[in-house]
C-alpha positions in Angstrom: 18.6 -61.0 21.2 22.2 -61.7 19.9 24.1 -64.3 22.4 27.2 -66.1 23.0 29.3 -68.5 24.9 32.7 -68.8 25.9 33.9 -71.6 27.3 37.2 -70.4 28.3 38.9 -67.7 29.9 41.2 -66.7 27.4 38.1 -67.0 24.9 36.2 -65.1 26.7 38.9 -62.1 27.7 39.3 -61.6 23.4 35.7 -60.9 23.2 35.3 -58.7 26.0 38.8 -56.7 24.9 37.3 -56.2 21.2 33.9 -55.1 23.0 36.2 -52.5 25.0 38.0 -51.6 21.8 34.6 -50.6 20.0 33.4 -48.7 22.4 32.2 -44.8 21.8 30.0 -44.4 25.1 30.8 -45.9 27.7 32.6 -48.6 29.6 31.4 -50.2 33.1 33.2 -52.7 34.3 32.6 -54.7 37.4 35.1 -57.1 38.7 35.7 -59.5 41.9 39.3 -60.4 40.6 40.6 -57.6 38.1 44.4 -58.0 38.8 48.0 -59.1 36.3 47.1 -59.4 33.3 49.2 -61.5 30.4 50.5 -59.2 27.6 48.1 -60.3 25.2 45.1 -59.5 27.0 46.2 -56.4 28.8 43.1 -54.7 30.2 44.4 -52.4 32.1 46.0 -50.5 28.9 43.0 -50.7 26.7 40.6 -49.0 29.0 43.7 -46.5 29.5 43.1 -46.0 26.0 39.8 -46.0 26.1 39.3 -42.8 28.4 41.9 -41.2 27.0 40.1 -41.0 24.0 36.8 -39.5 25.2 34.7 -42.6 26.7 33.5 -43.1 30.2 35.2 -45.9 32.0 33.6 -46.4 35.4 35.5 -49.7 37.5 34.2 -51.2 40.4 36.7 -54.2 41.8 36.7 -56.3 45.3 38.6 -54.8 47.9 39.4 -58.8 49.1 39.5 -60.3 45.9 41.9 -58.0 43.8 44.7 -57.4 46.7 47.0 -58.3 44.1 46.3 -55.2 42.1 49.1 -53.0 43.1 48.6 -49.4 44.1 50.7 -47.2 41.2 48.2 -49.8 39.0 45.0 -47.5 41.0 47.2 -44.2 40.3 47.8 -45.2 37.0 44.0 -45.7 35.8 42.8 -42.8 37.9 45.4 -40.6 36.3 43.9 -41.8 32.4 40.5 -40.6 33.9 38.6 -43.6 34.9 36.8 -43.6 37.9 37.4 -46.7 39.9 36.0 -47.9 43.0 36.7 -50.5 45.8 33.5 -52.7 47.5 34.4 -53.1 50.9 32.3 -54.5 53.2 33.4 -56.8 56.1 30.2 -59.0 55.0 29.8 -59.0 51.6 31.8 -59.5 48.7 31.0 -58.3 44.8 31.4 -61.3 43.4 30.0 -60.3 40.3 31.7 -60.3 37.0 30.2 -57.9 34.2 31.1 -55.6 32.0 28.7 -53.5 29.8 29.7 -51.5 26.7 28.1 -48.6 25.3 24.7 -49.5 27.3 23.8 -52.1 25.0 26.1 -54.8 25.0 26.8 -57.0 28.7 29.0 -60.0 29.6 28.7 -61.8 32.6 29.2 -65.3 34.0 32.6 -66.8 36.4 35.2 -65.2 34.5 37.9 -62.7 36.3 41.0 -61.1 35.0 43.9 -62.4 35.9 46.8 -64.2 34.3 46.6 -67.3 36.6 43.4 -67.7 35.2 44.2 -67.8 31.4 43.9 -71.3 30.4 40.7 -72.4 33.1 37.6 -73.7 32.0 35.0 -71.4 32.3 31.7 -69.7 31.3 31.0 -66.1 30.4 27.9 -65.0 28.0 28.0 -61.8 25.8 23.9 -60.7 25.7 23.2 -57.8 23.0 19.7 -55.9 23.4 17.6 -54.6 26.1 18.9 -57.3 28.8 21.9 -55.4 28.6 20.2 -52.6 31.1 19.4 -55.4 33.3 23.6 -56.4 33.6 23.6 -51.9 33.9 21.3 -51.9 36.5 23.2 -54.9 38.8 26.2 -52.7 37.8 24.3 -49.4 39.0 23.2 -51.0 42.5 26.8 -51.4 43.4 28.2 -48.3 41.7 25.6 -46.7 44.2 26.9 -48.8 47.5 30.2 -47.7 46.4 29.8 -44.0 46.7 29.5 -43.6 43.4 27.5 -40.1 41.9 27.1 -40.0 38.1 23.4 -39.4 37.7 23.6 -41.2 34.5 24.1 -44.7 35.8 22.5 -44.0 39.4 19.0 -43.9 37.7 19.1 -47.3 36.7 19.6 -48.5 39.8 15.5 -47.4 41.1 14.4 -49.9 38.9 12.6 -52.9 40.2 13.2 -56.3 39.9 10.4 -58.8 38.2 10.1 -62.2 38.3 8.1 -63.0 35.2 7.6 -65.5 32.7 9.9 -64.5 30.1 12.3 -66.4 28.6 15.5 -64.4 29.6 15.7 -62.3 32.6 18.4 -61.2 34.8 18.2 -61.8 38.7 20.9 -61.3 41.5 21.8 -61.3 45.3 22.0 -57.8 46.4 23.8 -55.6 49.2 20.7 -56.3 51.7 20.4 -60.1 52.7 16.5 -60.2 52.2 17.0 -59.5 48.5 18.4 -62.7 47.6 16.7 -63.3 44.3 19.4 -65.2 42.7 19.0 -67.8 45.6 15.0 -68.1 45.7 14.9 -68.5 42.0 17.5 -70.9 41.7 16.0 -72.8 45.0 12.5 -72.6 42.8 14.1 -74.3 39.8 15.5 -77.6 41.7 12.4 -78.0 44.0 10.6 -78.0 40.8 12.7 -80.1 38.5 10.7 -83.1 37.5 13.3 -84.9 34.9 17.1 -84.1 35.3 19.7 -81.4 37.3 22.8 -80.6 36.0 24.8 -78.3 37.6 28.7 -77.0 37.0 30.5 -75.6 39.7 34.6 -75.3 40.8 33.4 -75.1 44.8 31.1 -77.8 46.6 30.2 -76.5 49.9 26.5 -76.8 49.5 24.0 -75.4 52.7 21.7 -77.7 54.4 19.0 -76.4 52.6 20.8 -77.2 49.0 21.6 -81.0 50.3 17.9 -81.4 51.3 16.3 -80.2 47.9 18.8 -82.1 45.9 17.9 -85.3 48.1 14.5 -84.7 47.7 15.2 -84.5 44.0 17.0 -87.4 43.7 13.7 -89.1 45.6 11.5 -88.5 43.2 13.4 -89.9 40.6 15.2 -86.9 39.6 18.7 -87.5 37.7 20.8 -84.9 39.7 24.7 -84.5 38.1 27.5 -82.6 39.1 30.3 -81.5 37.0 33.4 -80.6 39.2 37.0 -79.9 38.7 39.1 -83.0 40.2 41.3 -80.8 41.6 40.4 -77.0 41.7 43.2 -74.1 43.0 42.9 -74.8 46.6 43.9 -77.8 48.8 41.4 -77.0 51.3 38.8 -76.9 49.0 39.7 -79.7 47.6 39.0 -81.8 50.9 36.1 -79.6 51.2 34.9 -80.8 47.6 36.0 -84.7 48.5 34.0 -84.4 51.8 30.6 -83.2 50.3 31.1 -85.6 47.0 31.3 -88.4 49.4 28.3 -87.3 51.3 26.0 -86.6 48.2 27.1 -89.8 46.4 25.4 -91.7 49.0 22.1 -90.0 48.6 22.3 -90.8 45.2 23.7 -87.5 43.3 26.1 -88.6 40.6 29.5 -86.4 40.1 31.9 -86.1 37.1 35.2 -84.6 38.0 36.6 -83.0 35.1 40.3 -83.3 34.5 41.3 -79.1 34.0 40.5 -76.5 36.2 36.6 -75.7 35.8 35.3 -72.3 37.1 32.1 -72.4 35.1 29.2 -71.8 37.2 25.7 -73.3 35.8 22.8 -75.1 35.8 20.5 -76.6 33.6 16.9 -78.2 34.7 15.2 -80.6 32.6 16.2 -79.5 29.2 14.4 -76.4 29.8 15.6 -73.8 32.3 19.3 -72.6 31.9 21.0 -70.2 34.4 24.6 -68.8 34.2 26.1 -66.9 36.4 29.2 -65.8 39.2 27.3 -67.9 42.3 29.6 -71.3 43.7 27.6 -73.7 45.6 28.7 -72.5 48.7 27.0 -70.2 51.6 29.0 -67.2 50.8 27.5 -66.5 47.4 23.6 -68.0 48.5 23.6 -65.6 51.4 26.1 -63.0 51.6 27.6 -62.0 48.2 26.6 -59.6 45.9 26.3 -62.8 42.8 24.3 -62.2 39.2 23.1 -64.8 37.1 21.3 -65.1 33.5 18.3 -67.4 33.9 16.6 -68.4 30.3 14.5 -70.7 28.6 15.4 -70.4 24.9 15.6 -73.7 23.1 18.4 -72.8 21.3 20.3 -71.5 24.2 19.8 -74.7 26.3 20.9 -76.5 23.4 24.1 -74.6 23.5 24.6 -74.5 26.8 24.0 -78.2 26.8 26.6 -79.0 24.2 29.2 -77.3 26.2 28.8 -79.2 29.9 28.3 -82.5 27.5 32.3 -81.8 26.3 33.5 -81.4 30.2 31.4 -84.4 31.1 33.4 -86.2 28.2 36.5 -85.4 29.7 35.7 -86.0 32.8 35.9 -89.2 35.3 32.6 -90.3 37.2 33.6 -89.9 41.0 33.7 -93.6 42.7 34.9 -92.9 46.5 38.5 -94.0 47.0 38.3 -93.6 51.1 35.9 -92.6 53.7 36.2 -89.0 54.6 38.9 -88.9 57.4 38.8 -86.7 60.6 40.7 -84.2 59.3 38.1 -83.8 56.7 35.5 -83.2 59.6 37.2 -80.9 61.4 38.8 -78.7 58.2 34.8 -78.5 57.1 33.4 -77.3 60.0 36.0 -74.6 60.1 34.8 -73.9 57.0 31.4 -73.3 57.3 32.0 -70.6 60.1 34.7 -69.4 58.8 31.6 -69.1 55.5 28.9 -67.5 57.9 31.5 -65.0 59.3 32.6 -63.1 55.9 
């Protein structure tokens, strides 16, 4: 299996555009943010381009998280002959980010489209091989809940999901709340950690049961980091992140607050299990969001995924508490939490 990383968004959007640009199939495109784009990575005009030549361009976007995508933009890529779709459910989220090209080649990871996103730290993979119809599959579940018909992609959605022991497999959080396989595996990995937990997320709002496991961790002599942005896009979150830093500090979790914006979503367990993926450490994407994430044990891909969060931990501070959190802090996170279980 061919695989990379791109560590940025900007990186990440030139590989994905030349992907679009080769294809002769097919296009499927699943977004949570697909909004502006800069004029150097204009998406919007290259799948244009793309249908009008022949090729099947099938977009599935957020209703919540791509407000910003204006409405002649819609007429616009409906008019070239792409079909596009909205998720909207008052409960869920897509908060996936895929796109597979031609059946055969998949990105996926914390990357969106949007021009206030082109300089972020980030982390997308491009897989080639057959665990691209695993991305076409996650991509076929929601085409489905979407109202989507085209028989061609529907029929990969009957296909089950396995939890083997392969080195590279493809699990997700789906449109049902029982099938939340992205969660169970990823609760699996940390409850079975035996060495060291590094983890990469922009959000810290972790669940009880998250806080517990990671204590528990940290009890058994587990070396549990947590690589951070120092100050993400939102103020609340922020105070949100501060709150939870302080709290996990204490039980002995140590934090690294990295000095850009970092949207990267990982986590690597004892040298040996990798996953990336679109899930923050919050409740929304452990138990309502529709998430996807690449879980895989490949020395060499651990190795290159390591390589990456060693350069952010470089450049980033190790959190020391400045303050106690104050009562603002523990009203603004309770607020939070419902405000979490609600949506």
């Amino acid at each position: 299996m061919k695989y990379k990383f791109y560590a940025k968004s900007e990186t990440a959007w030139d590989a994905m555009l030349k992907a679009i640009s080769g294809a002769s199939k097919s296009i499927y495109l699943e977004m949570y943010i697909l909004a502006d784009n800069t004029q150097s990575h204009n998406f919007f005009e290259t799948l244009k381009q793309k249908a009008r030549a022949g090729v099947k361009v099938k977009i599935i976007i957020d209703v919540f998280g791509s407000l910003d995508m204006p409405a002649q933009t819609g007429a616009e890529i409906r008019l070239a002959g792409i079909e596009l779709l909205f998720f909207s459910y008052w409960l869920q989220r897509t908060h996936k980010k895929i796109l597979v090209v031609d059946e055969k080649t998949a990105f996926l990871g914390g990357v969106n489209i949007h021009k206030i996103f082109h300089k972020w730290n980030d982390l997308q993979i491009l897989i080639e091989g057959p665990i691209a119809k695993s991305v076409l599959r996650s991509f076929a579940h929601t085409y489905r809940h979407c109202g989507g018909t085209d028989p061609d992609i529907l029929r990969y959605d009957n296909q089950e999901i396995v939890l083997n022991k392969a080195k590279l497999w493809i699990l997700e959080n789906w449109h049902l709340k029982q099938k939340r396989f992205l969660t169970r595996r990823y609760r699996e990995s940390i409850i079975n950690s035996r060495k060291s937990i590094i983890i990469t997320t922009p959000y810290f709002a972790p669940a009880k049961w998250l806080i517990g496991e990671l204590h528990q961790a940290v009890l058994r002599g587990v070396d549990v980091q947590i690589v951070l942005p120092k100050k993400t896009d939102s103020r609340i979150m922020d105070r949100v992140n501060y709150f939870y830093l302080c709290r996990m500090h204490k039980l002995g979790v140590k934090f690294y607050l990295h000095k850009e914006m970092n949207h990267a979503k990982t986590m690597v367990v004892d040298d040996a299990e990798g996953v990336v993926g679109s899930q923050n450490i919050d409740q929304l994407s452990f138990d309502y969001n529709l998430e996807i994430g690449l879980f895989f044990r490949e020395k060499e891909m651990i190795r290159d995924i390591g390589k990456i969060i060693d350069g952010w931990k470089q450049a980033s501070d190790v959190f020391v508490p400045v303050r106690e959190p104050s009562w603002i802090d523990y009203l603004i996170v309770p607020i939070i939490r419902i405000y979490q279980s609600l949506i």
